[in-house]
Structure formats: structure tokens, C-alpha cells
C-alpha positions as CSV (number, residue, x, y, z in Angstrom):
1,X,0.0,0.0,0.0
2,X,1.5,3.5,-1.0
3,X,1.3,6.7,1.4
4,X,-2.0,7.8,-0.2
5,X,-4.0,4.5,0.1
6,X,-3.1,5.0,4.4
7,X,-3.9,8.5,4.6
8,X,-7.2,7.8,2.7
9,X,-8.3,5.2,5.0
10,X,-7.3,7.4,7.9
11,X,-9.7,9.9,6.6
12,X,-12.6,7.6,5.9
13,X,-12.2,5.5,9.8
14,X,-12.1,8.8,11.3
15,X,-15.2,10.6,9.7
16,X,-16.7,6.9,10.7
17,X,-15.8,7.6,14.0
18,X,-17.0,11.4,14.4
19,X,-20.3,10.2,12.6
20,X,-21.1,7.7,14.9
21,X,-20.5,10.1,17.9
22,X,-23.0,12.6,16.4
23,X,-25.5,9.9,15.8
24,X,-24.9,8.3,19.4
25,X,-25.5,12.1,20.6
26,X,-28.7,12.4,18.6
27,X,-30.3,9.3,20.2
28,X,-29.3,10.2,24.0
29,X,-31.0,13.8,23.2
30,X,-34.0,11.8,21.9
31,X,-34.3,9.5,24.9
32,X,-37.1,10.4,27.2
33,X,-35.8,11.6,30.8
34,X,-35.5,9.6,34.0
35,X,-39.3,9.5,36.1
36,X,-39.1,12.2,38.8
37,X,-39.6,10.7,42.5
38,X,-43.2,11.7,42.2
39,X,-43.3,8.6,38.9
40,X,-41.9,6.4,41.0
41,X,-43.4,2.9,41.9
42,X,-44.2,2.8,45.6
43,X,-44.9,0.2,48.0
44,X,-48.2,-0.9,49.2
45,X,-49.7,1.2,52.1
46,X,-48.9,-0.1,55.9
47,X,-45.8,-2.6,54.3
48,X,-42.2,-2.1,53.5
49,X,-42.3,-4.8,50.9
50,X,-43.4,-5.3,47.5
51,X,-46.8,-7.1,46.8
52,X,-45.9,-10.7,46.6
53,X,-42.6,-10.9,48.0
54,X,-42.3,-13.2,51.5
55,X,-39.3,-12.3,53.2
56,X,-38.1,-15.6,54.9
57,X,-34.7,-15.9,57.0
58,X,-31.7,-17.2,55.0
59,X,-30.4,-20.6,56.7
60,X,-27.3,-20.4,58.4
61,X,-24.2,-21.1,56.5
62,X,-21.5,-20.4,59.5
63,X,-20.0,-23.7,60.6
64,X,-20.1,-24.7,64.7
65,X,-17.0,-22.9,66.7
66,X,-14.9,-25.7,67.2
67,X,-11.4,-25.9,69.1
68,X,-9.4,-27.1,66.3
69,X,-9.2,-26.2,62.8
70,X,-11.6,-27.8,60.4
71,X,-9.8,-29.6,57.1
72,X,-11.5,-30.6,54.1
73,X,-11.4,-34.4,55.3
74,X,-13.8,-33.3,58.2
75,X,-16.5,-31.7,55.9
76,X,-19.2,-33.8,55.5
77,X,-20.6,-34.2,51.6
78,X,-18.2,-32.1,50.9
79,X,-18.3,-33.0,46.8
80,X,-20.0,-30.5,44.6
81,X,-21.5,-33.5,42.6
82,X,-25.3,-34.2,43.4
């Protein structure tokens, strides 16, 4: 490729790039704007929680204190095959 084949495509890639930053610009400027507080959802009245959603406690996943340190060996089903 000669000197003028390189400068050409340097032309072309960066009006490709400036065009697509105009157009990118053009659709954020369309985009409708973000709901005011006022458009928010809100919960139900008298509950903190979505309709629907039962809030249950998690099982524990800590292991018993013990005195000595736990190895792998001591883990029971330790495999990660079901």
C-alpha cells in the first residue's frame, strides 16, 4: 500500500468515528428523561415490601466454633457432585 491508500483510510475510519459520535449524541438527546420521584413505583400502604414478595430468613451457612481447625477431610458431603 502506498502513502495515499493510508492517509485515505485514515480519513474515511475517522469521519466513521465522528459520525457515529454525532448519531450516538442524537439518540441520548432523543431518549425520554429519567421519572421524577413523584413517577416512582411505591410500596403498598402499611408494608415495606413489594406485593408478593415473602421475606423468609436465610439458613445459616456459619459452621459450629470448634477448638481445632476444620480440614476438608472433616467436611461432610463435601463433593460438589449431586
Amino acid at each position: 500500500m502506498n502513502a495515499l491508500t493510508m492517509v485515505i483510510i485514515g480519513v474515511v475510519l475517522v469521519a466513521a468515528l465522528i459520525a457515529a459520535v454525532w448519531w450516538g449524541s442524537r439518540r441520548t438527546s432523543r431518549r425520554a428523561p429519567p421519572p421524577t420521584p413523584a413517577e416512582q413505583p411505591h410500596y403498598p400502604a402499611g408494608t415495606d415490601r413489594a406485593p408478593g414478595e415473602i421475606q423468609e430468613d436465610p439458613e445459616s451457612n456459619e459452621l459450629p466454633l470448634r477448638d481445632t481447625r476444620l480440614t476438608p477431610h472433616n467436611l461432610k458431603d463435601g463433593d460438589t457432585e449431586h
